[in-house]
LOGUSE-452683 format. One record per atom (N, C-alpha, C): residue number from 1; residue in one letter; chain; atom name; x, z, y. Coordinates in nm, 3 decimals, padded with zeros to 5 digits. Example, Ala and Ser with C-alpha at 12.3 -4.5 7.8 and 13.67 -1.06 7.14 Angstrom:
BEGIN
SITE  resi  resn  chain  name     east       up    north
SITE     1     A      A     N   01.319   00.780  -00.569
SITE     1     A      A    CA   01.230   00.780  -00.450
SITE     1     A      A     C   01.320   00.780  -00.330
SITE     2     S      A     N   01.285   00.708  -00.225
SITE     2     S      A    CA   01.367   00.714  -00.106
SITE     2     S      A     C   01.290   00.787   00.003
//
This chain:
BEGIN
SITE  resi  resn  chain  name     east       up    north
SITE     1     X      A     N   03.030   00.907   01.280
SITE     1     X      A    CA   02.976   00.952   01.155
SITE     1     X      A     C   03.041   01.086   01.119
SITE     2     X      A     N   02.926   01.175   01.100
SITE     2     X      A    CA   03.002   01.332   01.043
SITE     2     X      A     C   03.116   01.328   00.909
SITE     3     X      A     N   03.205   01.407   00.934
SITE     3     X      A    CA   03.289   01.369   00.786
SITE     3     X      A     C   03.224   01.524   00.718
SITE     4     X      A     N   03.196   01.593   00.726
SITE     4     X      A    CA   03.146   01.706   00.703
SITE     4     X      A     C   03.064   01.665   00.561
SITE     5     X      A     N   02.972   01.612   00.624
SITE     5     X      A    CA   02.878   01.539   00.519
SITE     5     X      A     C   02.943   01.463   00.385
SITE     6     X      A     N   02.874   01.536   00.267
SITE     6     X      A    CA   02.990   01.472   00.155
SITE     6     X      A     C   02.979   01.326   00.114
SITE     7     X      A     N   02.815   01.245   00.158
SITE     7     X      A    CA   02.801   01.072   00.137
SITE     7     X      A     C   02.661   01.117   00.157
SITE     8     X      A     N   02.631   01.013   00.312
SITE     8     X      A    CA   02.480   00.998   00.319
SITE     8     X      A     C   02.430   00.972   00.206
SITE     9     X      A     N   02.424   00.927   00.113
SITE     9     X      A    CA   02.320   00.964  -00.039
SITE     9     X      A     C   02.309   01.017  -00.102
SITE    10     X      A     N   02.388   01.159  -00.049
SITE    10     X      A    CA   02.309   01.281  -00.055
SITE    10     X      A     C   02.206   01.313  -00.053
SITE    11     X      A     N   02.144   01.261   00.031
SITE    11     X      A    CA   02.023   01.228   00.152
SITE    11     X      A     C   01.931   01.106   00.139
SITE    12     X      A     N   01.874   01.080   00.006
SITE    12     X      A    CA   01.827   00.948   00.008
SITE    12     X      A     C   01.663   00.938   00.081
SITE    13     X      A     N   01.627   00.922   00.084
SITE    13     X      A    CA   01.497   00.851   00.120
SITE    13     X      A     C   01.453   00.743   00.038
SITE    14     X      A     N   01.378   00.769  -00.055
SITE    14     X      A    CA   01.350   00.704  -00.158
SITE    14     X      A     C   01.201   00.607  -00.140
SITE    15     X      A     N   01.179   00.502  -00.184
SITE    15     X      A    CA   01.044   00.415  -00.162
SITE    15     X      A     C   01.039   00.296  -00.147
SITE    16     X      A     N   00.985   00.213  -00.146
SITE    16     X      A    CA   01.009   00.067  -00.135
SITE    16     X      A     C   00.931   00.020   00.023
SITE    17     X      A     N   01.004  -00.080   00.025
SITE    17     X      A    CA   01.003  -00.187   00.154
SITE    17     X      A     C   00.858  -00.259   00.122
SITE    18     X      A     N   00.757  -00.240   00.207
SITE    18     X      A    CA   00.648  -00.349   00.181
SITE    18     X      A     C   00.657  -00.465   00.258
SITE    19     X      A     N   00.708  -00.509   00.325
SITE    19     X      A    CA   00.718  -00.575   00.408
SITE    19     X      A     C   00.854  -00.611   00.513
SITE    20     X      A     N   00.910  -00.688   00.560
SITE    20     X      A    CA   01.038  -00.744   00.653
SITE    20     X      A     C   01.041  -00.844   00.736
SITE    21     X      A     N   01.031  -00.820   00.845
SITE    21     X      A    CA   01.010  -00.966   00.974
SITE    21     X      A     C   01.104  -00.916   01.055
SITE    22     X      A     N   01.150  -01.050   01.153
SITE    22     X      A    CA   01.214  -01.007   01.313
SITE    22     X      A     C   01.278  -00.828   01.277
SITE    23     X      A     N   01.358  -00.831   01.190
SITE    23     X      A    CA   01.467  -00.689   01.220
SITE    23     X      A     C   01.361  -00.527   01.180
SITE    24     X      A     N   01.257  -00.577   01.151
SITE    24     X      A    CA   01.155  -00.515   01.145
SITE    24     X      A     C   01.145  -00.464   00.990
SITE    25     X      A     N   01.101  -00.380   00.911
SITE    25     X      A    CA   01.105  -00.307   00.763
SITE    25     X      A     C   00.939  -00.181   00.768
SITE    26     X      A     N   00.865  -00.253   00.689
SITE    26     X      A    CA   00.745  -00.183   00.679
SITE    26     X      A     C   00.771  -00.026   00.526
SITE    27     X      A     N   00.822   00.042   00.550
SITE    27     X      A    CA   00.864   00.140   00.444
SITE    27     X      A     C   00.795   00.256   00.413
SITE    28     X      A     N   00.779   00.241   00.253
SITE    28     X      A    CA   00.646   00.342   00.213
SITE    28     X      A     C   00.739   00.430   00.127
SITE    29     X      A     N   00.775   00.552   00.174
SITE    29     X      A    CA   00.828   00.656   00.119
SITE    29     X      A     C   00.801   00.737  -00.046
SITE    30     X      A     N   00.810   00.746  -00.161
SITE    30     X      A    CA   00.747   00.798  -00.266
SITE    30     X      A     C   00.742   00.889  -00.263
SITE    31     X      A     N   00.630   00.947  -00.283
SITE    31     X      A    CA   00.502   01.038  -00.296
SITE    31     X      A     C   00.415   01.086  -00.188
SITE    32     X      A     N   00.421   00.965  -00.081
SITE    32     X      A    CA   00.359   00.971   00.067
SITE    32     X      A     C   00.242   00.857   00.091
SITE    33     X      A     N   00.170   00.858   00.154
SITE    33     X      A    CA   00.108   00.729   00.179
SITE    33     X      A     C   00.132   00.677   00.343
SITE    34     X      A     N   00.295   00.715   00.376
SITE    34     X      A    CA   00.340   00.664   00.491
SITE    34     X      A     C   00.335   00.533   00.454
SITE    35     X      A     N   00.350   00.443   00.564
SITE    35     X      A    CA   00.400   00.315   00.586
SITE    35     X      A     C   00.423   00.292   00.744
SITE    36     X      A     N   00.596   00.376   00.734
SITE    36     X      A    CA   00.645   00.393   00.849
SITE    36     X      A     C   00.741   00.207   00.880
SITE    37     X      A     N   00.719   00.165   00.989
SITE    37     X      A    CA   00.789   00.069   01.093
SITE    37     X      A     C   00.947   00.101   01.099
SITE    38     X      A     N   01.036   00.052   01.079
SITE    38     X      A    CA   01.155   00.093   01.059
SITE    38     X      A     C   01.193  -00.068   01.150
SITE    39     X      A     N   01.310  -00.001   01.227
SITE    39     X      A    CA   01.429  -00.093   01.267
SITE    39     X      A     C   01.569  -00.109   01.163
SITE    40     X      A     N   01.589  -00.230   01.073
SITE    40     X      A    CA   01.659  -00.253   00.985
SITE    40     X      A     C   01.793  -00.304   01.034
SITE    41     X      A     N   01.892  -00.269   00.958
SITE    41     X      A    CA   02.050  -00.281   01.025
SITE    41     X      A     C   02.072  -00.426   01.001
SITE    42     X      A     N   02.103  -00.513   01.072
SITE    42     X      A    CA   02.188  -00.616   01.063
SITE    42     X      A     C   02.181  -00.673   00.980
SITE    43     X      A     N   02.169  -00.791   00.919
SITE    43     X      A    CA   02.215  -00.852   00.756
SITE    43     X      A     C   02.140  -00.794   00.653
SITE    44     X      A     N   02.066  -00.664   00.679
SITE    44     X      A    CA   02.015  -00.628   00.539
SITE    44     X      A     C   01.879  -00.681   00.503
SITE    45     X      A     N   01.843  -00.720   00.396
SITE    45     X      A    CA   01.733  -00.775   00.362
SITE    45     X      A     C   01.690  -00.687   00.229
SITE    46     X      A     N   01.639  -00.621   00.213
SITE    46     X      A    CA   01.579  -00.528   00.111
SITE    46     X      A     C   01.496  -00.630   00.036
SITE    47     X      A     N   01.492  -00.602  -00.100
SITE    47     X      A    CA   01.354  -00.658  -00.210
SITE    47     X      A     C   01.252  -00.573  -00.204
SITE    48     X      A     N   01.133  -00.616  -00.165
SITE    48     X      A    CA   00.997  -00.577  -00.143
SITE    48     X      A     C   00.946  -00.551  -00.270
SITE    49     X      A     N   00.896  -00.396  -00.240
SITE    49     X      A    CA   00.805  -00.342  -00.343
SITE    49     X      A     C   00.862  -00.344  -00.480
SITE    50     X      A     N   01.043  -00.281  -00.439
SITE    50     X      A    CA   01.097  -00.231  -00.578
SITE    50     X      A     C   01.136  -00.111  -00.514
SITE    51     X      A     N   01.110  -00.019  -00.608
SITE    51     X      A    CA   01.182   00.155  -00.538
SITE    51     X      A     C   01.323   00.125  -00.555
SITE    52     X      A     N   01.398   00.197  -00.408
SITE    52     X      A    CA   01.493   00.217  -00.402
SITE    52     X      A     C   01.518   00.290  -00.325
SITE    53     X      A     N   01.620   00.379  -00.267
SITE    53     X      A    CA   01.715   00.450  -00.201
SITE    53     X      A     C   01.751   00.375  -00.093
SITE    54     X      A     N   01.716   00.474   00.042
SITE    54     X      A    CA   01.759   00.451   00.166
SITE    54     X      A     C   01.801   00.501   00.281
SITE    55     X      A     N   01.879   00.524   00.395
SITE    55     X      A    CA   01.956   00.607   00.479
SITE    55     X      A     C   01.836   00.561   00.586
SITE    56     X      A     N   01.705   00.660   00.640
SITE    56     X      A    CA   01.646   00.660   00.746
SITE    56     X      A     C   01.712   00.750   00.862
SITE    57     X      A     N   01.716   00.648   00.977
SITE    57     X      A    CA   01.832   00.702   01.081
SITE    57     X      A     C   01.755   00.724   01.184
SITE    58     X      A     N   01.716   00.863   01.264
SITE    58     X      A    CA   01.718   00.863   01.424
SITE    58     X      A     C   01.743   00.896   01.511
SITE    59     X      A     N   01.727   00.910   01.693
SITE    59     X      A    CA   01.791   00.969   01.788
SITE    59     X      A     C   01.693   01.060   01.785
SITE    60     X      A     N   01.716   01.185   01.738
SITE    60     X      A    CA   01.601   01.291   01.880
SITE    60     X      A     C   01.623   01.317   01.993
SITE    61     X      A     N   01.527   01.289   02.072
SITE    61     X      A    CA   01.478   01.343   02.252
SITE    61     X      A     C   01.436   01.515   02.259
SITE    62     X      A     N   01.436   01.541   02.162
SITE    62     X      A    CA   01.359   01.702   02.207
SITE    62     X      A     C   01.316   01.791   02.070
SITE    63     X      A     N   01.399   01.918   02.045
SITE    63     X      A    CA   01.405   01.984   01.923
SITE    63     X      A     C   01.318   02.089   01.991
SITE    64     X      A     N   01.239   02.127   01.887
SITE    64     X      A    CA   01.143   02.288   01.901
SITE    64     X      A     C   01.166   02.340   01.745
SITE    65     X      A     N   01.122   02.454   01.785
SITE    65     X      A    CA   01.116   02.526   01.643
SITE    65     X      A     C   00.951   02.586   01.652
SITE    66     X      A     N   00.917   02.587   01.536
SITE    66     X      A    CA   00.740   02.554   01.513
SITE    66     X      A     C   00.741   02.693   01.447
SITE    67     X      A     N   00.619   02.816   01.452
SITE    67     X      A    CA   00.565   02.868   01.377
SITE    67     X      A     C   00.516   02.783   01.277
SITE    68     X      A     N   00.465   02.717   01.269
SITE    68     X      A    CA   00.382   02.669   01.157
SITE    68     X      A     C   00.442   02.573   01.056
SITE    69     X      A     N   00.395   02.543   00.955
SITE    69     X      A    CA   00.466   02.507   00.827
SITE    69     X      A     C   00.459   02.340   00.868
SITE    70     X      A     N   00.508   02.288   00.751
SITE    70     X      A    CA   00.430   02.150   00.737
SITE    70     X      A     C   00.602   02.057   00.731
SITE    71     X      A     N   00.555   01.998   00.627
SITE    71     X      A    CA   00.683   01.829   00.652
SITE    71     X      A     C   00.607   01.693   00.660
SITE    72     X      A     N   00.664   01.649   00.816
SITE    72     X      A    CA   00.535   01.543   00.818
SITE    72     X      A     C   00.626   01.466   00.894
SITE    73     X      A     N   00.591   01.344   00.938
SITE    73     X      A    CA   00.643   01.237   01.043
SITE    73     X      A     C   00.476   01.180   01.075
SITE    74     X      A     N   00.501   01.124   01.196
SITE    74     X      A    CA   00.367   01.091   01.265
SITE    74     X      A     C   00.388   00.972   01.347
SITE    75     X      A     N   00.318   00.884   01.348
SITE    75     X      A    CA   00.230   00.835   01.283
SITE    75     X      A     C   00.236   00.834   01.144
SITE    76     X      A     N   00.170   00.834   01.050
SITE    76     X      A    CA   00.198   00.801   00.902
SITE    76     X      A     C   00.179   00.642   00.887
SITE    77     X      A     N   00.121   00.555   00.991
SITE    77     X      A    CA   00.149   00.406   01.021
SITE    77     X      A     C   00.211   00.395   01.126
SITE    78     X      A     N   00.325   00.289   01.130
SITE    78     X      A    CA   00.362   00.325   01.243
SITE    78     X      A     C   00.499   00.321   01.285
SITE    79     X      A     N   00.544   00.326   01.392
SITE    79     X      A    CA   00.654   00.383   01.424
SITE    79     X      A     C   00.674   00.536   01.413
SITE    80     X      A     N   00.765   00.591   01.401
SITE    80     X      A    CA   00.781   00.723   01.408
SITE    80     X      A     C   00.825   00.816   01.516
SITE    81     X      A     N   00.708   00.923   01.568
SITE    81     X      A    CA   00.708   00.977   01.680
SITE    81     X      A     C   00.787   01.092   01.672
SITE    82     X      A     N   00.700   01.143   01.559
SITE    82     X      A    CA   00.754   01.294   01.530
SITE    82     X      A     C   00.819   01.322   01.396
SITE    83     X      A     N   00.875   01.405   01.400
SITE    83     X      A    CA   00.940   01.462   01.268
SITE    83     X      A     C   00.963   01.559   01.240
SITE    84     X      A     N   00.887   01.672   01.154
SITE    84     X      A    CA   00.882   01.799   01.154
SITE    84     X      A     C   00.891   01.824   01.004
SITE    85     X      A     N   01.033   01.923   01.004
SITE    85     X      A    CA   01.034   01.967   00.841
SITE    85     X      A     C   01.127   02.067   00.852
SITE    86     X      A     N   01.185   02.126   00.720
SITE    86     X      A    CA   01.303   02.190   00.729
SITE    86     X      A     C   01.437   02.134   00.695
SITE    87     X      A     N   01.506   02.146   00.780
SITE    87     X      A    CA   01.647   02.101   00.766
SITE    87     X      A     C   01.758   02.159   00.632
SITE    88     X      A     N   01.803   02.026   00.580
SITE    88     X      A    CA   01.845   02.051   00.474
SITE    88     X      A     C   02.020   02.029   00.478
SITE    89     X      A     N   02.048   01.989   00.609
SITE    89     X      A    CA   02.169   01.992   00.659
SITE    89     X      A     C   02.169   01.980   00.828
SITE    90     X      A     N   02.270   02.038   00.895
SITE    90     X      A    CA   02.290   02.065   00.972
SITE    90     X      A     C   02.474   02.115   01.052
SITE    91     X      A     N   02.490   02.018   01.141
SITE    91     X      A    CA   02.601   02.062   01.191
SITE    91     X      A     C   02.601   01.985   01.354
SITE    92     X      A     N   02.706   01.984   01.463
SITE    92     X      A    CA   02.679   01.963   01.553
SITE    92     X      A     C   02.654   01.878   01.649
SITE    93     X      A     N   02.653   01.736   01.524
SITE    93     X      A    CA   02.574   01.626   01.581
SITE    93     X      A     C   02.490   01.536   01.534
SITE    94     X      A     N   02.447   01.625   01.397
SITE    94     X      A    CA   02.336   01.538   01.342
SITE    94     X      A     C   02.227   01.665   01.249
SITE    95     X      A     N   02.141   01.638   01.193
SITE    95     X      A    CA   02.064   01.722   01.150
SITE    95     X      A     C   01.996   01.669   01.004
SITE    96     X      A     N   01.997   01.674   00.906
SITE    96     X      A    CA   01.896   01.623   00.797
SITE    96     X      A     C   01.764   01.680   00.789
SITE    97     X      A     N   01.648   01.638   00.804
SITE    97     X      A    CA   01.539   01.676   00.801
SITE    97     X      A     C   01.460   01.644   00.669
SITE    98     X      A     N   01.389   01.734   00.562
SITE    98     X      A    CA   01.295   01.683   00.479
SITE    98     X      A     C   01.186   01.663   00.552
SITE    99     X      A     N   01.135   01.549   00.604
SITE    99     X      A    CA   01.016   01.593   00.649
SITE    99     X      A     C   00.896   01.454   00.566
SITE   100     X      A     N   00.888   01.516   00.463
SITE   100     X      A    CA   00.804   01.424   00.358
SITE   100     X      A     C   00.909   01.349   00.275
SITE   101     X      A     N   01.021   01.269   00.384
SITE   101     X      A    CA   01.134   01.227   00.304
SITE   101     X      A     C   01.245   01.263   00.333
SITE   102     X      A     N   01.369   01.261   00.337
SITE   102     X      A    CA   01.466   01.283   00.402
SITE   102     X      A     C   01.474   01.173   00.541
SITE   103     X      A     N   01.491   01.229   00.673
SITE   103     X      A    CA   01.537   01.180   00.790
SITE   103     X      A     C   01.688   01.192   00.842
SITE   104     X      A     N   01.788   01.122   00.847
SITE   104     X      A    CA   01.898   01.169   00.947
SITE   104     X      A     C   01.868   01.193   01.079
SITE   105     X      A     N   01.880   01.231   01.173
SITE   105     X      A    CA   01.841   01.289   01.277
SITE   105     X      A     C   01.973   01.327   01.363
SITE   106     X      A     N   02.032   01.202   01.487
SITE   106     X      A    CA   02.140   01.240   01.558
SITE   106     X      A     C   02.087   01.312   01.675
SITE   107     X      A     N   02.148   01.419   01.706
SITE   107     X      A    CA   02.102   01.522   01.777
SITE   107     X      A     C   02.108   01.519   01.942
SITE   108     X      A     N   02.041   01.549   02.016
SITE   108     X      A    CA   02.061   01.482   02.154
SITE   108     X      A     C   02.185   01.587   02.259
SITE   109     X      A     N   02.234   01.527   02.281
SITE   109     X      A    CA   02.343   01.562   02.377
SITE   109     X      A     C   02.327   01.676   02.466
SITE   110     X      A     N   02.230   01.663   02.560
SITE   110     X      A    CA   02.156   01.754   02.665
SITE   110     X      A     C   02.121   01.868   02.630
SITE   111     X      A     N   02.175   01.998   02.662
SITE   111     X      A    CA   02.089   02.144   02.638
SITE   111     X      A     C   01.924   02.125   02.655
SITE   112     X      A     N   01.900   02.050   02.742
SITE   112     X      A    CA   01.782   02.099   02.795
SITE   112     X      A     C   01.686   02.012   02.696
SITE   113     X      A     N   01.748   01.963   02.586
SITE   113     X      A    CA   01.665   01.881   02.491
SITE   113     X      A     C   01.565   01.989   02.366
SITE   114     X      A     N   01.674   02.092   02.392
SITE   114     X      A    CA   01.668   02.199   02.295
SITE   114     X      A     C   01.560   02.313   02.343
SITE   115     X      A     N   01.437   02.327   02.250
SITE   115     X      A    CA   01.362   02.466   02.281
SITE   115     X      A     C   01.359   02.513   02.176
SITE   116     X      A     N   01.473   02.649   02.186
SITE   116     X      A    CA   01.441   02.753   02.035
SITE   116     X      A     C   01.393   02.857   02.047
SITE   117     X      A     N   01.271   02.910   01.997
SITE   117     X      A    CA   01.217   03.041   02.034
SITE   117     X      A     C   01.315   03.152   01.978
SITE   118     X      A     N   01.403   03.129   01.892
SITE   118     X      A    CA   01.529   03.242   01.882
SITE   118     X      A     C   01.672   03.173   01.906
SITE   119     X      A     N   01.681   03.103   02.037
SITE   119     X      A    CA   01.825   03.061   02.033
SITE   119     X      A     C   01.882   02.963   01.945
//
């Protein structure tokens, strides 16, 4: 865990849980009409369909940098493939992404994960 970072809830991800099975968390972000598939930590059992504050965590396989605008995650049902936004923190092993909501984003190890059209 970065100590850099002053308290992941900094970083909330705000929205309620519609749903919870088998380790599984159906989560609808506020002011999105995601209802992203989430893998839930251990022991936690969220109350369905009350807003609350949450730490969305992932590995990236492969960073680009985009001409084009946009904060999105994809599928908007779904598991989550993609995640494209602007980073609202950043240091050298994790990344915060707005991308519709806030994402943590642990950064992949490998150079060759990385394509930056300026370095």
């Amino acid at each position: 865990m970065p100590t850099d970072i002053a308290n992941l809830k900094d970083f909330p991800a705000r929205g309620k849980v519609l749903s919870q099975s088998n380790g599984t968390a159906v989560f609808a972000p506020a002011g999105t009409t995601y209802e992203i598939h989430l893998k839930v930590a251990d022991g936690v059992d969220a109350p369905l369909n009350v807003r609350l504050d949450a730490v969305l965590r992932g590995t990236g396989r492969k960073l680009w940098t985009v001409p084009s605008g946009g904060n999105f995650i994809s599928p908007i049902f779904g598991s989550p493939r993609i995640v494209q936004g602007r980073i609202k923190y950043l240091d050298e092993k994790m990344m915060v992404v707005q991308a519709g909501t806030h994402v943590l984003i642990d950064l992949p190890e490998n150079d060759d994960a990385y394509d930056m059209v300026n370095g």
